[in-house]
mmCIF file of the N, C-alpha and C atoms, coordinates in Angstrom:
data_MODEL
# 
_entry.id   MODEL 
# 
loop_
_atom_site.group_PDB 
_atom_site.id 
_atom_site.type_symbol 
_atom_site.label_atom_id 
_atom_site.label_alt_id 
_atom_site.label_comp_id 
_atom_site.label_asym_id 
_atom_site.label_entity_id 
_atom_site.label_seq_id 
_atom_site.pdbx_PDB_ins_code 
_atom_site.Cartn_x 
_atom_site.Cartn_y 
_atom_site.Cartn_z 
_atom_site.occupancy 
_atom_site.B_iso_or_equiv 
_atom_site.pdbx_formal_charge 
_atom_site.auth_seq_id 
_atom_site.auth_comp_id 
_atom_site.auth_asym_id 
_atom_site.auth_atom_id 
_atom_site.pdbx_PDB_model_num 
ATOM 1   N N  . UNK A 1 1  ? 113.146 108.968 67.569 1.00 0.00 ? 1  UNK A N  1 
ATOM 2   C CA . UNK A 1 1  ? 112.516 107.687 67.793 1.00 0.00 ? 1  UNK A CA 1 
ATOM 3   C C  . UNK A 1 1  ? 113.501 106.570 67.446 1.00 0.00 ? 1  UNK A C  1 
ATOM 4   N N  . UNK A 1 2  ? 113.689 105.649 68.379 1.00 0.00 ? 2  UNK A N  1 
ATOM 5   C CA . UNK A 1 2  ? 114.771 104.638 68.174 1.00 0.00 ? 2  UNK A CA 1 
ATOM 6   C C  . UNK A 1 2  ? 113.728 103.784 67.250 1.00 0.00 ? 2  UNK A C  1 
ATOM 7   N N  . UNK A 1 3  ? 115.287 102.706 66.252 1.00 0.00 ? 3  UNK A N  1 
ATOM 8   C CA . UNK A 1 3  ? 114.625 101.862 64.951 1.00 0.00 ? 3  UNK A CA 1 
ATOM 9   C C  . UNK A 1 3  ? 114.784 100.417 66.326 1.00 0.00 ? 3  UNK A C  1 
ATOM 10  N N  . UNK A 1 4  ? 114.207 99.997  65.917 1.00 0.00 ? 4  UNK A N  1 
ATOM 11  C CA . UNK A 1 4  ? 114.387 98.236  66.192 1.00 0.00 ? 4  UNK A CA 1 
ATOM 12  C C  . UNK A 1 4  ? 115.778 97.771  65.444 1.00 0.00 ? 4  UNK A C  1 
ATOM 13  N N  . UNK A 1 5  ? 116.649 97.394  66.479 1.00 0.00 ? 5  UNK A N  1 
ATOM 14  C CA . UNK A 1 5  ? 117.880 96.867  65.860 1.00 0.00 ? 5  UNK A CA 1 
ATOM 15  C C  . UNK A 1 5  ? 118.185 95.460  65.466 1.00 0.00 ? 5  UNK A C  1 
ATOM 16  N N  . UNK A 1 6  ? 118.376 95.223  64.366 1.00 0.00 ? 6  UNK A N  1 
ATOM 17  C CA . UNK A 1 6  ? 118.206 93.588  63.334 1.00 0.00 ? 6  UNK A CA 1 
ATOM 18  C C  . UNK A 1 6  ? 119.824 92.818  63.019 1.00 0.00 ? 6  UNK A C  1 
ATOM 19  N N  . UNK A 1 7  ? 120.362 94.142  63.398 1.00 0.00 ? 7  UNK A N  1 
ATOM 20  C CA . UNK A 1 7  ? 122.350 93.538  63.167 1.00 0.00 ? 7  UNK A CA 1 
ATOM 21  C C  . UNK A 1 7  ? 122.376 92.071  63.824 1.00 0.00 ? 7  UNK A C  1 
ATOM 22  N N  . UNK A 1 8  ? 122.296 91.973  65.043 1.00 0.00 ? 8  UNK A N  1 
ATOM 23  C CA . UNK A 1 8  ? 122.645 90.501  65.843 1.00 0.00 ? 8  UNK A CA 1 
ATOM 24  C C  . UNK A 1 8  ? 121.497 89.730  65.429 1.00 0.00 ? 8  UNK A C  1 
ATOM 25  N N  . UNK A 1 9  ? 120.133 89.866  64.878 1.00 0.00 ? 9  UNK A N  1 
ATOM 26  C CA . UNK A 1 9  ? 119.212 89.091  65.412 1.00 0.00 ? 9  UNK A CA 1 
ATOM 27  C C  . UNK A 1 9  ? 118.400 89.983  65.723 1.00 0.00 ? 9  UNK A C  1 
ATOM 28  N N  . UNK A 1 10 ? 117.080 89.735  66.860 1.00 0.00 ? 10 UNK A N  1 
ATOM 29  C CA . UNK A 1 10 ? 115.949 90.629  67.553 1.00 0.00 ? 10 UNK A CA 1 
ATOM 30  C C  . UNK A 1 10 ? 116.128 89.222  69.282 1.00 0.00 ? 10 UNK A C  1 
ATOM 31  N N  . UNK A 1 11 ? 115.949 90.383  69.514 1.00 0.00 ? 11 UNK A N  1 
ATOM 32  C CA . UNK A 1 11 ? 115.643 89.806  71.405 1.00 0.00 ? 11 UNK A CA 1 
ATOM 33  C C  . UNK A 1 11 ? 114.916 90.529  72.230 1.00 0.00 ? 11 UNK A C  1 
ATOM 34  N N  . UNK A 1 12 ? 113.311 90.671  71.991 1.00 0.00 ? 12 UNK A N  1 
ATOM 35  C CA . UNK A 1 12 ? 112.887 91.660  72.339 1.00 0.00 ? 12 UNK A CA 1 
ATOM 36  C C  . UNK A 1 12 ? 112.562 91.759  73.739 1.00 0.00 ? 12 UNK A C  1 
ATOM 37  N N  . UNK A 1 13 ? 113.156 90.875  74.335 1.00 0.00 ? 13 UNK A N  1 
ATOM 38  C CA . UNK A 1 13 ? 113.364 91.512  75.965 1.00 0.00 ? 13 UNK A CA 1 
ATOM 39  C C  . UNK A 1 13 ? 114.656 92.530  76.002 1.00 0.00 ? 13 UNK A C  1 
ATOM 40  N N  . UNK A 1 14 ? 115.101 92.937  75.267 1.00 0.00 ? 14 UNK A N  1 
ATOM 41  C CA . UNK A 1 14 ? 115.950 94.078  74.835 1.00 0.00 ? 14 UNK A CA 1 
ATOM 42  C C  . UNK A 1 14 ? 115.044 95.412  75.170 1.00 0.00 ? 14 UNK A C  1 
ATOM 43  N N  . UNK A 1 15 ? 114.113 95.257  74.481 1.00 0.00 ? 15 UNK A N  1 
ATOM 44  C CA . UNK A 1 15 ? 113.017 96.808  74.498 1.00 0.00 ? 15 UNK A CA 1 
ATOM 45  C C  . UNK A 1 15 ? 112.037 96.340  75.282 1.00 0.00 ? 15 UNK A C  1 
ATOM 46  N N  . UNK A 1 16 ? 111.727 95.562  75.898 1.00 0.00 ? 16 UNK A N  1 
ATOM 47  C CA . UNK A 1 16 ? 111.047 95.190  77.225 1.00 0.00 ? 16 UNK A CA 1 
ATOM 48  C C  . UNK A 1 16 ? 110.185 96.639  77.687 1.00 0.00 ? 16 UNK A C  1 
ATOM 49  N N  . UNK A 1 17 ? 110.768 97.857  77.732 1.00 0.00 ? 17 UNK A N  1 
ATOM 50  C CA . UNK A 1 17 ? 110.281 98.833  78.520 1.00 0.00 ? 17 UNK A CA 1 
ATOM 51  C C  . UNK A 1 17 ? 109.317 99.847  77.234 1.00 0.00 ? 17 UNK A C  1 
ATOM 52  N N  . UNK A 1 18 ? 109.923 99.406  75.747 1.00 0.00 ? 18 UNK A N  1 
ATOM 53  C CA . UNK A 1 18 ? 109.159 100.261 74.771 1.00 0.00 ? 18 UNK A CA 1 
ATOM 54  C C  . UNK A 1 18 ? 108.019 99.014  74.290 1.00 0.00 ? 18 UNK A C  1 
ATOM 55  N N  . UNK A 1 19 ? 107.872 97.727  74.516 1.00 0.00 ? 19 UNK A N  1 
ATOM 56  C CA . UNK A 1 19 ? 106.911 96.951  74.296 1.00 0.00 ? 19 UNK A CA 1 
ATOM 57  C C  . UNK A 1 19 ? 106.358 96.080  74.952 1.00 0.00 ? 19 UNK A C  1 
ATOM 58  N N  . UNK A 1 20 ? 104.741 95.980  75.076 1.00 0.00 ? 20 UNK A N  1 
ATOM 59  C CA . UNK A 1 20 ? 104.159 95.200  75.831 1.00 0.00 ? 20 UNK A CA 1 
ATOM 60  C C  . UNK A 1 20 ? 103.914 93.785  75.062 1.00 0.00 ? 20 UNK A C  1 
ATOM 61  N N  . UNK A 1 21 ? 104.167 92.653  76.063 1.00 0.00 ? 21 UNK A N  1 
ATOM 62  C CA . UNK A 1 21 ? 104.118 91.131  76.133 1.00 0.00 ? 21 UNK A CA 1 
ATOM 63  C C  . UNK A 1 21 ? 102.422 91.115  75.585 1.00 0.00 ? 21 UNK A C  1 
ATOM 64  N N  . UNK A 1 22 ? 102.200 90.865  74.523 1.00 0.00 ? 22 UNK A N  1 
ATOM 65  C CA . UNK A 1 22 ? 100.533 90.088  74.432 1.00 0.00 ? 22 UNK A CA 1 
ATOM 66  C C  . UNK A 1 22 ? 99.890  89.465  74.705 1.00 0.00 ? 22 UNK A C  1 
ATOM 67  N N  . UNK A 1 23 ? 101.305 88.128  74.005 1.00 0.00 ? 23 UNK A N  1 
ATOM 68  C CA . UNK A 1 23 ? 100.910 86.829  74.034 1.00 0.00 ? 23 UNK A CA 1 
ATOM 69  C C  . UNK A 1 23 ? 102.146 86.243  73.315 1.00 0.00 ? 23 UNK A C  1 
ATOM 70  N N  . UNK A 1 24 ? 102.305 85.312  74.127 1.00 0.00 ? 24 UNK A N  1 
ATOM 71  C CA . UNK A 1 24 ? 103.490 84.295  73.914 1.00 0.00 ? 24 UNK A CA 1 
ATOM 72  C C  . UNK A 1 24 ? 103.457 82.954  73.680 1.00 0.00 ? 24 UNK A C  1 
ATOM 73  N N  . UNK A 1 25 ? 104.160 82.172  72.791 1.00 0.00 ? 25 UNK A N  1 
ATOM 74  C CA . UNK A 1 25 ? 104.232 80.613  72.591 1.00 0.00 ? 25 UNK A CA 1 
ATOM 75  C C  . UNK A 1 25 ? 105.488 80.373  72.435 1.00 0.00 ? 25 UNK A C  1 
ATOM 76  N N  . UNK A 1 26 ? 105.493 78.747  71.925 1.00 0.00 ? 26 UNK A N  1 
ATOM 77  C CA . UNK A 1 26 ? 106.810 78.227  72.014 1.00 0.00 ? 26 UNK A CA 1 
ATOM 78  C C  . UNK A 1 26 ? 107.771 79.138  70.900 1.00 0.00 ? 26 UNK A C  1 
ATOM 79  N N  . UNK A 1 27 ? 107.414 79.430  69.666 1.00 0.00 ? 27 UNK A N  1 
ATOM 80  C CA . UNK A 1 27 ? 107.690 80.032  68.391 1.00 0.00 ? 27 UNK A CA 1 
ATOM 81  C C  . UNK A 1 27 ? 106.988 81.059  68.068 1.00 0.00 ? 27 UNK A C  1 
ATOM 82  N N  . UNK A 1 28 ? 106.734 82.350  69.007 1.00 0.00 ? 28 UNK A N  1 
ATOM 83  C CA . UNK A 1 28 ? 105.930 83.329  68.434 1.00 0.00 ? 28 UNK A CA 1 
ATOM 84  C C  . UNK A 1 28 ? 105.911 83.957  69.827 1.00 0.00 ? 28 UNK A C  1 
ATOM 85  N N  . UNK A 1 29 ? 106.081 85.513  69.584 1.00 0.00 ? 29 UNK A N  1 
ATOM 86  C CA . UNK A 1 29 ? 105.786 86.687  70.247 1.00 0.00 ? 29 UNK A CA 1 
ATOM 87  C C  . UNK A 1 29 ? 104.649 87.707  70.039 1.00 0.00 ? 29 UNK A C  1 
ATOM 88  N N  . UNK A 1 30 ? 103.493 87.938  70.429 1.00 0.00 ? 30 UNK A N  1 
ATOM 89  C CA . UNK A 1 30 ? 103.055 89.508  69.663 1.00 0.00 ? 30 UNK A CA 1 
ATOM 90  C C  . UNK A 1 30 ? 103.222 90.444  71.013 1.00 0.00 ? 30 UNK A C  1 
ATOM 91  N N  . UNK A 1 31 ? 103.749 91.301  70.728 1.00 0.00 ? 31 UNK A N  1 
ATOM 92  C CA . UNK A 1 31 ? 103.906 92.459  70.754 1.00 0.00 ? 31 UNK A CA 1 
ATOM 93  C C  . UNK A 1 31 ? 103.274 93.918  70.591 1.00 0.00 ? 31 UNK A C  1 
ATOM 94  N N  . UNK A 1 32 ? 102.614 94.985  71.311 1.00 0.00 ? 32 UNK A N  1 
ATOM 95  C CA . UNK A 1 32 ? 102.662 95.649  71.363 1.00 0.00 ? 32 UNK A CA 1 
ATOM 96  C C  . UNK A 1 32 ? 104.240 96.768  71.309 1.00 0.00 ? 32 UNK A C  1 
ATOM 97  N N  . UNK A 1 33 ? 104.019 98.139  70.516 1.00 0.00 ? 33 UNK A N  1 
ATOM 98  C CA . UNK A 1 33 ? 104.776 99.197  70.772 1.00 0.00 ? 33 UNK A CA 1 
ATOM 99  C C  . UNK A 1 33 ? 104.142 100.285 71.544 1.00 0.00 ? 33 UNK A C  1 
ATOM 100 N N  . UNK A 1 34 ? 104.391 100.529 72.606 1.00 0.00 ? 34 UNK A N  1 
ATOM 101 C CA . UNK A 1 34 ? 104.460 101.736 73.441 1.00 0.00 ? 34 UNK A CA 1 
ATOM 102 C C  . UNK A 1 34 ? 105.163 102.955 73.340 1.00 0.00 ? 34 UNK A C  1 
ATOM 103 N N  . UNK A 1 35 ? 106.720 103.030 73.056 1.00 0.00 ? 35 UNK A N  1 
ATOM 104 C CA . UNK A 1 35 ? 107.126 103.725 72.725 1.00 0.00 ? 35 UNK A CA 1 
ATOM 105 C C  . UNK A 1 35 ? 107.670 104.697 71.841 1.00 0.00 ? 35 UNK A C  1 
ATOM 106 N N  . UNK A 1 36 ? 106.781 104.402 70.451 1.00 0.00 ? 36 UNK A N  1 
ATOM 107 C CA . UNK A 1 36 ? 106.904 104.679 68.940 1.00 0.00 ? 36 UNK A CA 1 
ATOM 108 C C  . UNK A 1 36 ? 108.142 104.415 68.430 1.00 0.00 ? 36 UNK A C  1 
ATOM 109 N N  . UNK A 1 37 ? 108.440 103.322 68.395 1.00 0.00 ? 37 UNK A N  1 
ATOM 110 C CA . UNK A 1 37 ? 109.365 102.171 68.195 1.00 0.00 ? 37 UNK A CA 1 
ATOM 111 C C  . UNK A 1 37 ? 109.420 102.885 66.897 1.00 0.00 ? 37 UNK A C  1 
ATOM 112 N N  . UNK A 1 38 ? 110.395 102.097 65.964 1.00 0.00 ? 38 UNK A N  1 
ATOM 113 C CA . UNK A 1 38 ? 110.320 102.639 64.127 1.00 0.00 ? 38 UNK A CA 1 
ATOM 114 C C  . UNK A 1 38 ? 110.607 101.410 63.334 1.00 0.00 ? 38 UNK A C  1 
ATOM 115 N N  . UNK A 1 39 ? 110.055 101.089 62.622 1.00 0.00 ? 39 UNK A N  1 
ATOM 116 C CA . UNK A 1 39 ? 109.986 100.045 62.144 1.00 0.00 ? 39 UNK A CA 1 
ATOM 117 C C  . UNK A 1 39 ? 111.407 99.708  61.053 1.00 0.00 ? 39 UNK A C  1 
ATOM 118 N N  . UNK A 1 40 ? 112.316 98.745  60.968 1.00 0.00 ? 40 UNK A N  1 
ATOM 119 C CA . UNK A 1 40 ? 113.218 98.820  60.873 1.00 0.00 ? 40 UNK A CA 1 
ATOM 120 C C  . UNK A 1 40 ? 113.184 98.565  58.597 1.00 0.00 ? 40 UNK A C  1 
ATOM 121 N N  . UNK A 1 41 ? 111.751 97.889  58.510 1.00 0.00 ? 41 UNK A N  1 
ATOM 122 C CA . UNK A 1 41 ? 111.798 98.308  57.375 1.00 0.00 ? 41 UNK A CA 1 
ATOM 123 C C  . UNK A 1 41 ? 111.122 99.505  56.700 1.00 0.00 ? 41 UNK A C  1 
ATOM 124 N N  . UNK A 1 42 ? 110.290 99.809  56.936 1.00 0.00 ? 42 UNK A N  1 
ATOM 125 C CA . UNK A 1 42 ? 110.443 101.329 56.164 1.00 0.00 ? 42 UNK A CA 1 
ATOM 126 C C  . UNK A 1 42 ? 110.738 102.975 57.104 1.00 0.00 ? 42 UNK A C  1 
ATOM 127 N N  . UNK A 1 43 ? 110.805 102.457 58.351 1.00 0.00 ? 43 UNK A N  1 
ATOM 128 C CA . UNK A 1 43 ? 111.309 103.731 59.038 1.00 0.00 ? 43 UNK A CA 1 
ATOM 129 C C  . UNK A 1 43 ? 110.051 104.803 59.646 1.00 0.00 ? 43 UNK A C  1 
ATOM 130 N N  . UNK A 1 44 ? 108.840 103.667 59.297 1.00 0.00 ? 44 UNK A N  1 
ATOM 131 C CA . UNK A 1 44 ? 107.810 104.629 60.252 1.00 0.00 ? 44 UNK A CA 1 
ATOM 132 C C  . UNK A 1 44 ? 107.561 103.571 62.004 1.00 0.00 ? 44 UNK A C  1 
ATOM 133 N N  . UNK A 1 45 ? 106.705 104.740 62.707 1.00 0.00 ? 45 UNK A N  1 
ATOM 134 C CA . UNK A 1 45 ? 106.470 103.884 64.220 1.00 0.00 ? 45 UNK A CA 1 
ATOM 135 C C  . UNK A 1 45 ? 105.421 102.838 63.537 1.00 0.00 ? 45 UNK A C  1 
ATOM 136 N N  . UNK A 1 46 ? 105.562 101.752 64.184 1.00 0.00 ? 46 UNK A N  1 
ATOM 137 C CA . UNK A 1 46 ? 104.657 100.616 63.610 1.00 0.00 ? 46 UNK A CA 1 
ATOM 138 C C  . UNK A 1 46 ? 103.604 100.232 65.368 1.00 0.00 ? 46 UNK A C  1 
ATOM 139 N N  . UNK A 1 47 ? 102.416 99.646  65.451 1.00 0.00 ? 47 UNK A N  1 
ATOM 140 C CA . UNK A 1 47 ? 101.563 99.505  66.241 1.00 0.00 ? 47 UNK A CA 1 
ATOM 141 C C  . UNK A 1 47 ? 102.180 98.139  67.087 1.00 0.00 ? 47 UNK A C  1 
ATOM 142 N N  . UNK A 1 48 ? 101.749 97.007  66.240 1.00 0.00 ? 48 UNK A N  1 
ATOM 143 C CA . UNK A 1 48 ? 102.322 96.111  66.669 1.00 0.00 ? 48 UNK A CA 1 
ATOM 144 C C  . UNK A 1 48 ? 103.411 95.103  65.412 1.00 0.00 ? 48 UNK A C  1 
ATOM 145 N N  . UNK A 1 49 ? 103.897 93.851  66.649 1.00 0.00 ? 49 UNK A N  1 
ATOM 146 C CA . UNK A 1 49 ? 105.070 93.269  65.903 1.00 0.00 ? 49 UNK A CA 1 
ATOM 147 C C  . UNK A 1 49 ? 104.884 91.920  66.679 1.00 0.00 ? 49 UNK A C  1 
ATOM 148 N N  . UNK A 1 50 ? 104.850 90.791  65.388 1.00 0.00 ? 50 UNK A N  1 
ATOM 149 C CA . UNK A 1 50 ? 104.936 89.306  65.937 1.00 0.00 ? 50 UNK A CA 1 
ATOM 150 C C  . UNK A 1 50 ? 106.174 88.738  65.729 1.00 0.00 ? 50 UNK A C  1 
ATOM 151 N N  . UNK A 1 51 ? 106.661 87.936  66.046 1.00 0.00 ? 51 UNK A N  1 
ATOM 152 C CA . UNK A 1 51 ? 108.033 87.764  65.646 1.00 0.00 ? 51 UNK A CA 1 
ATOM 153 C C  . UNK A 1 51 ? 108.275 86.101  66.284 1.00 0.00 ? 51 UNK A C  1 
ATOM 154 N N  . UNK A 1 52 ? 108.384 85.332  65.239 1.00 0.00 ? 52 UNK A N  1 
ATOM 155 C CA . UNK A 1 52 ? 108.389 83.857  65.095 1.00 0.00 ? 52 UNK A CA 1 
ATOM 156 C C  . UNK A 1 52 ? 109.342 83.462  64.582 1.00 0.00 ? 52 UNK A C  1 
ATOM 157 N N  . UNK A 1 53 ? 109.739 82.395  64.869 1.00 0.00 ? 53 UNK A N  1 
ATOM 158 C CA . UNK A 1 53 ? 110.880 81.227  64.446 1.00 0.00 ? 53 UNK A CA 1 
ATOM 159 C C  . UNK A 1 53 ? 110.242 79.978  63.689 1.00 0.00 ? 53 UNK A C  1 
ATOM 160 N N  . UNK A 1 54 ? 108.838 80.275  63.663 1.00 0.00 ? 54 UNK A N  1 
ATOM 161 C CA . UNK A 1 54 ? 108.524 78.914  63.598 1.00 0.00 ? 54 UNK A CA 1 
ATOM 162 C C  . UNK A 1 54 ? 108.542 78.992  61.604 1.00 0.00 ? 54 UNK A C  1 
ATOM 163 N N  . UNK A 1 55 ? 108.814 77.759  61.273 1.00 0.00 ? 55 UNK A N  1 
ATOM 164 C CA . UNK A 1 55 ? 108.940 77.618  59.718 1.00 0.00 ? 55 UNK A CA 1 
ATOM 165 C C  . UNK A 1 55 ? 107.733 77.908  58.770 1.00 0.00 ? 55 UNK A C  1 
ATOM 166 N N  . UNK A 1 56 ? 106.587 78.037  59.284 1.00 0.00 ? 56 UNK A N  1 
ATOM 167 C CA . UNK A 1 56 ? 105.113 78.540  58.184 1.00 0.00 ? 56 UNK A CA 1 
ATOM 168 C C  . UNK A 1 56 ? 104.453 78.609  59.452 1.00 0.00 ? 56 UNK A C  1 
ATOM 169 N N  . UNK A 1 57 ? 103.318 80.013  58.959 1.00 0.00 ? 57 UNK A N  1 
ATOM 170 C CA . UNK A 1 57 ? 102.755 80.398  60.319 1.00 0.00 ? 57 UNK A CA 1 
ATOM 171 C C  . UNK A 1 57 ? 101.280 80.899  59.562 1.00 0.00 ? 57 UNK A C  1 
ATOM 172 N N  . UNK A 1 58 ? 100.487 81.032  60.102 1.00 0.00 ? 58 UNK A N  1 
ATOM 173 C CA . UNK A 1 58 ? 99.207  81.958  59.604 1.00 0.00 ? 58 UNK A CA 1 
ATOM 174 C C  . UNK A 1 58 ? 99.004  82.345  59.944 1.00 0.00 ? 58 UNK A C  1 
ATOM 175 N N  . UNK A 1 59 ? 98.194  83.558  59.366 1.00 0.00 ? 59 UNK A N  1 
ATOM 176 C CA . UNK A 1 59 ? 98.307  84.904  60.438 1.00 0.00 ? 59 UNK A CA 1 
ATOM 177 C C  . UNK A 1 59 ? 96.421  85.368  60.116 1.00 0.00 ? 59 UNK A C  1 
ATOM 178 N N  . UNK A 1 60 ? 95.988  85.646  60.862 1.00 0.00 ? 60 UNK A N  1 
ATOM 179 C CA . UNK A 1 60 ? 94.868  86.419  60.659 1.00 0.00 ? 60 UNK A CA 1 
ATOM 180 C C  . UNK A 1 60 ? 94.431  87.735  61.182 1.00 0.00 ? 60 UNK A C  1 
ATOM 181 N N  . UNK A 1 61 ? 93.619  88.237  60.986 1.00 0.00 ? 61 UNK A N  1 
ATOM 182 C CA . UNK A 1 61 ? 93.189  89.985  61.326 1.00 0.00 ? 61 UNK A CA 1 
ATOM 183 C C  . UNK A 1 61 ? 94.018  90.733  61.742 1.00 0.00 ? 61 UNK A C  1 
ATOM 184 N N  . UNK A 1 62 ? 95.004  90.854  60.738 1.00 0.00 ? 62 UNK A N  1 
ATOM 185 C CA . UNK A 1 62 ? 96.075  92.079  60.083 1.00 0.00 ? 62 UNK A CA 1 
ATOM 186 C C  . UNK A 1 62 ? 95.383  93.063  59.567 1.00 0.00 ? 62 UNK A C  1 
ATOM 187 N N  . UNK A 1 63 ? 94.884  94.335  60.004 1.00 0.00 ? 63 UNK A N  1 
ATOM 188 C CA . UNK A 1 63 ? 94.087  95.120  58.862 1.00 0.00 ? 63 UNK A CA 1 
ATOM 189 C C  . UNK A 1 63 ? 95.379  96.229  58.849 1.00 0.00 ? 63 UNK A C  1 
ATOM 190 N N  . UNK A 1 64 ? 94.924  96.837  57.270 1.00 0.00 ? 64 UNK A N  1 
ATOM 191 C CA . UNK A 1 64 ? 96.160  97.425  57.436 1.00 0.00 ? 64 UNK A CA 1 
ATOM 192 C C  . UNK A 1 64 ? 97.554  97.570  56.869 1.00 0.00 ? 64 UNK A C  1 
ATOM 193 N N  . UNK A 1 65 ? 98.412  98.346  56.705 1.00 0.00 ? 65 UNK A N  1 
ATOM 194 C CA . UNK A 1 65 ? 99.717  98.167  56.164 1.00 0.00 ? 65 UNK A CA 1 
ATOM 195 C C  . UNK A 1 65 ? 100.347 96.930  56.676 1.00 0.00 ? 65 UNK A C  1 
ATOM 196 N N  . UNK A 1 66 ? 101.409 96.223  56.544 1.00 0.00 ? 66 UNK A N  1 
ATOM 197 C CA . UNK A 1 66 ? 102.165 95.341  57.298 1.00 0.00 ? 66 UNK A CA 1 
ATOM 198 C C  . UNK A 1 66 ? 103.713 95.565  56.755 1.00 0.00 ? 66 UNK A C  1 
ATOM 199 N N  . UNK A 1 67 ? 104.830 95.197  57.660 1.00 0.00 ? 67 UNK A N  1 
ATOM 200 C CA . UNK A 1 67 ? 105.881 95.157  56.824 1.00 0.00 ? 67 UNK A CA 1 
ATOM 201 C C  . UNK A 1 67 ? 106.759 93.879  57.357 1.00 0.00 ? 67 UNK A C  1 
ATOM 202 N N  . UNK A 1 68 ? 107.231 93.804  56.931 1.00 0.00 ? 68 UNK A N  1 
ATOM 203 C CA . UNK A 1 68 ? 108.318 92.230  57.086 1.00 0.00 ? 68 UNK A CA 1 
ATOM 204 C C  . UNK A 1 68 ? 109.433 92.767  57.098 1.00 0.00 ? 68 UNK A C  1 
ATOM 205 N N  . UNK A 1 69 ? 110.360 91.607  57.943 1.00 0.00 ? 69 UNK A N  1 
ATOM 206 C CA . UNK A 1 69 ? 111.590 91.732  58.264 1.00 0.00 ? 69 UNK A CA 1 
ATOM 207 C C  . UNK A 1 69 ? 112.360 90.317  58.974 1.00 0.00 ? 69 UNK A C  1 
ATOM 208 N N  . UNK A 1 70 ? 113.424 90.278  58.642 1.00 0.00 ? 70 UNK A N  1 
ATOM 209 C CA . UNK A 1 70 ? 114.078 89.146  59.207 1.00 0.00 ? 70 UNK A CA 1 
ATOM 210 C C  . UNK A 1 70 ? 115.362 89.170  59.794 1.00 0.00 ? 70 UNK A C  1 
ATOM 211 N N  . UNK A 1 71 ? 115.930 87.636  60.452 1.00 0.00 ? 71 UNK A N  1 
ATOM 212 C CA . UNK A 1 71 ? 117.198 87.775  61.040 1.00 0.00 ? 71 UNK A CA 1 
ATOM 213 C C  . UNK A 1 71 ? 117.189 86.345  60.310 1.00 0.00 ? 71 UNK A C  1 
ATOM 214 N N  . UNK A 1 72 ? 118.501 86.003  60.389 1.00 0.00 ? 72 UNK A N  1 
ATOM 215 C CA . UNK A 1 72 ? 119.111 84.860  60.696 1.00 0.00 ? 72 UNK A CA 1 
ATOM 216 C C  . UNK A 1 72 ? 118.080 83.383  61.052 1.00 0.00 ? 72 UNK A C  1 
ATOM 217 N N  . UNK A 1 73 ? 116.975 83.637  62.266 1.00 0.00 ? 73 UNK A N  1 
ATOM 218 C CA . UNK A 1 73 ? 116.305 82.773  62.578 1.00 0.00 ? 73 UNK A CA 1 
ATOM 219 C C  . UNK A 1 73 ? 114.686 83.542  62.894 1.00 0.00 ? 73 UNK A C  1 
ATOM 220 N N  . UNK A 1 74 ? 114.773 84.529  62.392 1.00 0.00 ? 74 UNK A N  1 
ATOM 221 C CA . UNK A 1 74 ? 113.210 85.173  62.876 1.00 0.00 ? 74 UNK A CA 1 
ATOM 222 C C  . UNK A 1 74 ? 112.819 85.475  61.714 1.00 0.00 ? 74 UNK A C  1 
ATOM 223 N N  . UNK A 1 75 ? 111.470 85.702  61.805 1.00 0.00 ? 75 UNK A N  1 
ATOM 224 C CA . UNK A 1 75 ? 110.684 86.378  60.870 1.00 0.00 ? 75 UNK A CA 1 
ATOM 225 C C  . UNK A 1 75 ? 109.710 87.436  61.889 1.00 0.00 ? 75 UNK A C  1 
ATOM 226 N N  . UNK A 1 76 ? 109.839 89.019  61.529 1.00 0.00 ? 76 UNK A N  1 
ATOM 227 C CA . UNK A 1 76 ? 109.583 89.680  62.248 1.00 0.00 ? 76 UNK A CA 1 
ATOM 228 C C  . UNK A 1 76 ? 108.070 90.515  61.283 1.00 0.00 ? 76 UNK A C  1 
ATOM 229 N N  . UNK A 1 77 ? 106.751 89.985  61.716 1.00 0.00 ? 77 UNK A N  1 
ATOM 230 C CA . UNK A 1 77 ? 105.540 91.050  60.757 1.00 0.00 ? 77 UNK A CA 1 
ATOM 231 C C  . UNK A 1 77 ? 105.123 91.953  62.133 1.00 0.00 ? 77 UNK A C  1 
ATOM 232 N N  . UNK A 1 78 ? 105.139 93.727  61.536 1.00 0.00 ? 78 UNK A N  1 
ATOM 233 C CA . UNK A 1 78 ? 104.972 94.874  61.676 1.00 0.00 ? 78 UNK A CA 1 
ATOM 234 C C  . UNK A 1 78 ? 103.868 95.526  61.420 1.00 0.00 ? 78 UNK A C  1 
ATOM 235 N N  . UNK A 1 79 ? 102.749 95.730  62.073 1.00 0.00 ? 79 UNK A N  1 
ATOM 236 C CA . UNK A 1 79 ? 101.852 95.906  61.910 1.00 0.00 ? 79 UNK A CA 1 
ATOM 237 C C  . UNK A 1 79 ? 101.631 97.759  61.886 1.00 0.00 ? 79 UNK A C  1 
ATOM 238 N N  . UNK A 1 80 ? 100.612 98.335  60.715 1.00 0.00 ? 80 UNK A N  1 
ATOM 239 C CA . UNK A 1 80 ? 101.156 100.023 61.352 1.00 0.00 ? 80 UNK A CA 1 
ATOM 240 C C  . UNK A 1 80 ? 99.388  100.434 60.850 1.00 0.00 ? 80 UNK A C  1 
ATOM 241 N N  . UNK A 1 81 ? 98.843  101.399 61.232 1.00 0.00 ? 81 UNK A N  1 
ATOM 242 C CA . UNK A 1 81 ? 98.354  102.279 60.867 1.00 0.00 ? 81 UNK A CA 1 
ATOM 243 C C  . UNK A 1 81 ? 98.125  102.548 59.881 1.00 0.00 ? 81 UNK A C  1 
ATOM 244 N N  . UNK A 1 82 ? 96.990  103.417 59.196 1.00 0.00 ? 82 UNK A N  1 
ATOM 245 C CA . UNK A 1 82 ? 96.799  103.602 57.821 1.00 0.00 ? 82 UNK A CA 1 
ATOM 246 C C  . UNK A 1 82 ? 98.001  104.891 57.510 1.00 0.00 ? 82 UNK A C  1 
# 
């Protein structure tokens, strides 16, 4: 199972074909995983993944584990399964 790669950044029209488009804004992606993606912080497949630029965000009906991760200009939350 490939990890989500964080070296350059995230550009997730990169994995375009392992994740589905949700919903999009100016500063925010969610994301679906299709292809049991692996979550780049603890190394399990994660469900879904939002991934924002924007400087404070709120988030609601996360149930569930979550994990965080960042670049340079993103903040990437990982949503997984019990």
């Amino acid at each position: 199972m490939p990890t989500i790669d964080l070296t350059d950044g995230f550009d997730y029209h990169e994995y375009r074909e392992q994740l589905k488009l949700i919903e999009e804004t100016r500063d925010a992606a969610h994301l679906e995983n299709r292809a049991d993606l692996v979550c780049p912080a603890c190394g399990r497949p994660f469900e879904a993944i939002l991934v924002t630029t924007a400087r404070t965000r709120s988030l609601s009906g996360i149930n569930g584990p979550f994990c965080l991760a960042r670049t340079a200009e993103q903040v990437l939350v990982l949503t997984h399964s019990e």
